[in-house]
C-alpha positions in Angstrom: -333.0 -80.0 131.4 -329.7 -79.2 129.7 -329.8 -79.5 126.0 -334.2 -78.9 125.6 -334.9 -77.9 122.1 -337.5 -75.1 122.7 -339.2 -73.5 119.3 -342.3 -72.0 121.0 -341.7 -72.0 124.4 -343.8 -70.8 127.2 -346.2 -68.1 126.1 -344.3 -67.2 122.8 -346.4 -68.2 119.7 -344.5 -70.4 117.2 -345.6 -68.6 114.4 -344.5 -65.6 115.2 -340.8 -67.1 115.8 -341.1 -68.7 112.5 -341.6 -65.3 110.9 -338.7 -64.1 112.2 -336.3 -67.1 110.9 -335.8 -68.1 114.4 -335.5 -70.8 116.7 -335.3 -71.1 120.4 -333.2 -73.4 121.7 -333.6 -73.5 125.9 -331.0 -74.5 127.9 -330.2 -75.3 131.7 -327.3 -74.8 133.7 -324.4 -74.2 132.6 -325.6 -72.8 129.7 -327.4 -69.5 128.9 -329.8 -69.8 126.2 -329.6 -69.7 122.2 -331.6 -67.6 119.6 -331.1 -69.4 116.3 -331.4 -67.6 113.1 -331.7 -68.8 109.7 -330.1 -67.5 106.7 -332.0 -64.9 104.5 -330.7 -63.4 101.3 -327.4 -62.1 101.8 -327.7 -61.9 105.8 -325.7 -65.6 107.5 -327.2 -67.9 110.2 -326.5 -66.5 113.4 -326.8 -67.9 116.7 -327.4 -65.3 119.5 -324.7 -66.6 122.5 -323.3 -69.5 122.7 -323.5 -71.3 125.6 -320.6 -72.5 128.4 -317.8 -73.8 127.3 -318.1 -77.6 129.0 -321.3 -77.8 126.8 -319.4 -77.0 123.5 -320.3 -80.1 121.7 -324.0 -79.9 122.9 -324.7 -76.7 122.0 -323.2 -77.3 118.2 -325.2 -80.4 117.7 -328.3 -78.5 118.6 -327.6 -75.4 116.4 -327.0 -77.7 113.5 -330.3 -79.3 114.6 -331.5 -76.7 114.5 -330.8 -74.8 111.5 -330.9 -78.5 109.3 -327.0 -78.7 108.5 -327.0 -74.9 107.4 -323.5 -73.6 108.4 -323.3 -71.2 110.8 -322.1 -67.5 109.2 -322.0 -65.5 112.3 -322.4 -64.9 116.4 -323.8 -62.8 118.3 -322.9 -62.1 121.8 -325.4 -60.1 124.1 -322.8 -60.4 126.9 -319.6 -62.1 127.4 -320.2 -64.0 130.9 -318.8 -67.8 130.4 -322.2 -69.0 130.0 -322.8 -66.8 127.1 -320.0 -67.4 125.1 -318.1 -70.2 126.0 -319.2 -71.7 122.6 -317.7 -69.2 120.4 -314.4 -70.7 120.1 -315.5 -74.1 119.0 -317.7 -72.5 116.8 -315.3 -70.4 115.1 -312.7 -73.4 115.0 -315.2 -74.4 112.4 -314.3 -71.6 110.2 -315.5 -68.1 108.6 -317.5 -67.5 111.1 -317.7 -63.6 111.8 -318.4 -62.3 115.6 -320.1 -59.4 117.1 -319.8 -58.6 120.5 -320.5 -55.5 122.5 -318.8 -52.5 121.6 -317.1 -52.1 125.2 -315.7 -55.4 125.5 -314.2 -55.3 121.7 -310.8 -54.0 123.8 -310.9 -56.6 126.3 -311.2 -59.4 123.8 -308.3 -57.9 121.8 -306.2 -57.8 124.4 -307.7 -61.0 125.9 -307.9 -59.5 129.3 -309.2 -61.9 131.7 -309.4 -59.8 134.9 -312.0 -57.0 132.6 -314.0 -60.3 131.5 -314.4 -61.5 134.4 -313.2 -65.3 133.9 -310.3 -64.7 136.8 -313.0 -62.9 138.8 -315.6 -65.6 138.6 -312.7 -68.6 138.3 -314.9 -70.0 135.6 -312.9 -71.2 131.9 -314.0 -69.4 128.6 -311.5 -70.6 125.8 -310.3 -67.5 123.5 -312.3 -66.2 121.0 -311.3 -63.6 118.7 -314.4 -60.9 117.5 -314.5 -59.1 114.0 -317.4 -56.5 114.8 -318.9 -54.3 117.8 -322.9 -53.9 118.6 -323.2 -50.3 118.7 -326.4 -49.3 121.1 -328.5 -47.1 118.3 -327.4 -48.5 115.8 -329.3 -51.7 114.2 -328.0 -55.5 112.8 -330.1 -57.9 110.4 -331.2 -61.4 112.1 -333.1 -63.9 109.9 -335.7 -61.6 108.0 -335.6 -58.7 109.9 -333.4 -55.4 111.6 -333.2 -55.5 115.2 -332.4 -52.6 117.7 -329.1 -53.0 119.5 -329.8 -51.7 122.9 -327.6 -51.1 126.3 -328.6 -53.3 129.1 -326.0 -52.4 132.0 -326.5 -53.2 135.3 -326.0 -57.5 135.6 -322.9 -56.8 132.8 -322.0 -53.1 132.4 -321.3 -53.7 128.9 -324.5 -55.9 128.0 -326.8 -55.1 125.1 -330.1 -56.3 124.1 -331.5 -56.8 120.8 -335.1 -55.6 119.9 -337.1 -56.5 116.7 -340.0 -53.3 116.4 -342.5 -55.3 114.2 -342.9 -57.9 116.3 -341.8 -56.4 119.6 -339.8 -59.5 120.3 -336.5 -58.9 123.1 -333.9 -60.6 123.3 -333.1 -59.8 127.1 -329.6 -61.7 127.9 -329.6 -61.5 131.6 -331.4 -58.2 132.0 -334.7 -59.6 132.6 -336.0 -63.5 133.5 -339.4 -64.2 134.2 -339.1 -65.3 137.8 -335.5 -64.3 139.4 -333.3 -61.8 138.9 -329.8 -61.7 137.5 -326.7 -61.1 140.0 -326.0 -57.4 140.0 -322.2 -58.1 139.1 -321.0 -54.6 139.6 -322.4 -54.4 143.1 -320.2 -57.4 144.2 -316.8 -55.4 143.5 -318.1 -52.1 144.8 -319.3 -50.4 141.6 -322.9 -48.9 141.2 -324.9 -51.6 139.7 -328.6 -51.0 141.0 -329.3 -47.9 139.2 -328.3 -49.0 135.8 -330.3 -52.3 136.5 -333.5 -50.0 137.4 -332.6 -48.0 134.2 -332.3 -51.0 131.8 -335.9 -52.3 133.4 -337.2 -48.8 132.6 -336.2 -49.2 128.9 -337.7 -52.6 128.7 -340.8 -51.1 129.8 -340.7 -48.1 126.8 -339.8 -50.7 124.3 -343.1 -52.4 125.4 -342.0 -56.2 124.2 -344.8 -58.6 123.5 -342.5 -61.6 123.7 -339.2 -61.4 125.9 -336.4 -64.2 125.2 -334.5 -64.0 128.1 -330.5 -65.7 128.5 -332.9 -68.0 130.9 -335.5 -69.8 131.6 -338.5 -70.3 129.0 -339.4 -67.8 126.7 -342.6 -65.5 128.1 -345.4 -63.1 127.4 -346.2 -61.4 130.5 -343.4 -58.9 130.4 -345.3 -56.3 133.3 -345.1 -59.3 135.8 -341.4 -60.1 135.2 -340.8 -56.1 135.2 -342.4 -55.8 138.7 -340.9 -58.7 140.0 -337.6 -58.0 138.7 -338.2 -54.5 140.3 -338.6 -55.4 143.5 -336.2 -57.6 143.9 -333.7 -54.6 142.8 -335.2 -52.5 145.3 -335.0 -55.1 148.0 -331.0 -56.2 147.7 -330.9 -52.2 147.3 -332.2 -51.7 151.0 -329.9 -54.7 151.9 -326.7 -55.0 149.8 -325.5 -58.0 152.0 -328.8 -60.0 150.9 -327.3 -59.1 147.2 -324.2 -60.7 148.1 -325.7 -63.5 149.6 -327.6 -63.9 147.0 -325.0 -64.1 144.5 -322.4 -65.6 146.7 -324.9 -68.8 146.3 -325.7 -68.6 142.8 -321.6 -68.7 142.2 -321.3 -71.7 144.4 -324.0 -73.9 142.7 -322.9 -73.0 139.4 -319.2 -73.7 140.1 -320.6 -77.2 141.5 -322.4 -77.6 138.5 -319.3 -77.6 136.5 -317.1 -79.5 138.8 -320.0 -81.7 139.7 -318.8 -82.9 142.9 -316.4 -81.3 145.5 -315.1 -82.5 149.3 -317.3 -80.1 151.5 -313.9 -78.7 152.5 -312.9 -78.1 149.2 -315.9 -76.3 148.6 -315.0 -74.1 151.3 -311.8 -73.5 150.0 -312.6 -72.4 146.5 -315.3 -70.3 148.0 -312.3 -68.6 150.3 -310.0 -68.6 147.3 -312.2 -67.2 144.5 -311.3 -63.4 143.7 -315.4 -62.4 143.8 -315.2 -64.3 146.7 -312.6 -62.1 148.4 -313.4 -58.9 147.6 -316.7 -59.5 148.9 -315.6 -60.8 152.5 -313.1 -58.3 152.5 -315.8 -55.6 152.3 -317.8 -57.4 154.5 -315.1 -56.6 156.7 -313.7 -60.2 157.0 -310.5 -61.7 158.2 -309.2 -65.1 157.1 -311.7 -66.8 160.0 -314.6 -65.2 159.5 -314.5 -65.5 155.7 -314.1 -69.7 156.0 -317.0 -69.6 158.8 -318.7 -67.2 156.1 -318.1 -69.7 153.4 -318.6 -73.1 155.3 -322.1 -71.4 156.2 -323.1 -71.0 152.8 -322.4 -74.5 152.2 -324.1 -75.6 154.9 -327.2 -73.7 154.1 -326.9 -75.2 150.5 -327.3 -78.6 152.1 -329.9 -77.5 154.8 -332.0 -76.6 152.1 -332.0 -79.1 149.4 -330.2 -77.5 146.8 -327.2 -79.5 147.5 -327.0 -82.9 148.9 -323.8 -84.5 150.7 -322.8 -88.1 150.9 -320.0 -88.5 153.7 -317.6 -85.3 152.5 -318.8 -85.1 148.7 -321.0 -82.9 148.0 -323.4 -82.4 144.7 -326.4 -80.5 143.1 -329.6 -82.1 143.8 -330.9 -83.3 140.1 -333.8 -81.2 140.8 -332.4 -77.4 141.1 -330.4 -78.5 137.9 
């Protein structure tokens, strides 16, 4: 459902959106969600993340959509995973355009350091943005008609934030809490502690008490204590059993990456999978040598297939319409 204009999804009441200036825009794969702010007074449209960069052109025609041929004035990352921002640069080809990312990755985007933004890590593009301003957790920035709460969400990103509007209790999540699945623990992947500051970031959710939750994806929702325990127990689960985590992610990688390619020899599948920098470091502390991680990787292929996620005709291999 790439491209789905959204204004009221799920359980989230249109009129409260409205009062906030905004619109939803809900995305598939690639591309994370957009919050889509109109202008008020003095304060610019601003979109909240922009999208991967293979669906550039999409996601612009839909802000402008959107927002009824305003010009965009400013964006606003909650994260800077390729999904998230892979927008920003054709955006800001567009002119005066001001950007705000997270304070801790203002460095990395100066410097443009791919290995700390994890586009190397990940092999996934994100063209070069610059950024003009830093989201400062406790501190506060104007969206549409109202001040929201810049919050840190580590834990999927380290340097995530969320944004939280009190009157409403509205939360723009990023990838710190879906409704039904649970974000890949990044950290955990490259041997960093990832799980408590996930469980910590759930914890705040749960203090800020958020009637409506607009998550990076998936539909918009209401019934925040069901994600929470879901989410929470899925922590607690790859926490008992880090390889599940890595399992886990080492799939959602692969589909993604086949997303973007949209169709790969089974071999070079394989390949990529051996080749990948997450991908090594994970065999590698799986204990792997050069055999076992192409057995590792041809099994996670295979399993793909085996269970209807991917399909394969002869060698080529694709995402089943379906788990797009």
């Amino acid at each position: 459902m790439p491209g789905r204009e959204s204004g009221a999804s799920g359980q989230v009441a249109s009129a409260m959106l409205d009062t906030l200036g905004l619109t939803v825009l809900e995305r598939g794969w690639l591309s994370a969600n957009q919050a889509v702010f109109r202008a008020h007074g003095a304060t610019p449209a601003t979109v909240v993340d922009t999208g991967f960069c293979r669906h550039a052109e999409q996601t612009l025609a839909l802000i402008d959509q959107a927002l009824g041929g305003e010009p965009v004035g400013r964006i606003v990352n909650t994260h800077l995973h390729s999904d998230h921002c892979g927008g920003n640069e054709a955006l800001q080809r567009r002119g005066d355009i001001e950007t705000w990312i997270p304070a801790s990755s203002m460095l990395a985007v100066k410097r443009w350091d791919e290995a700390a933004l994890t586009y190397r890590l990940t092999d996934q593009p994100c063209p070069r943005f610059v950024a003009e301003h830093a989201l400062v957790p406790g501190e506060c920035i104007v969206l549409g008609e109202a001040s929201w709460q810049i919050h840190a969400a580590p834990g999927h990103d380290m340097d995530a934030v969320m944004l939280f509007e009190p009157q409403t209790r509205t939360l723009i999540a990023g990838d710190a809490l879906w409704e039904q699945r649970l974000a890949i623990i990044f950290p955990e992947l490259v041997g960093e502690y990832g799980f408590g500051p996930a469980r910590a970031t759930l914890s705040l959710v749960e203090r800020l008490q958020p009637r409506a939750v607009l998550p990076g994806h998936g539909r918009p929702f209401g019934d925040v204590a069901q994600a929470l325990a879901s989410s929470r127990e899925r922590v607690a689960a790859f926490e008992r059993h880090p390889e599940r985590h890595a399992q886990h992610a080492a799939r959602a990688l692969l589909v993604f990456h086949l997303l973007e390619v949209r169709q790969a020899g089974f071999d070079e599948l394989v390949d990529w999978m051996r080749l990948a920098p997450i991908y090594r470091i994970v065999v590698q502390r799986a204990g792997l040598d050069e055999t076992g991680a192409r057995v590792w990787a041809g099994g996670h292929v295979r399993r793909l297939v085996d269970d209807g996620v991917l399909v394969q005709h002869g060698d080529q291999v694709s995402v089943q319409p379906q788990a797009q």
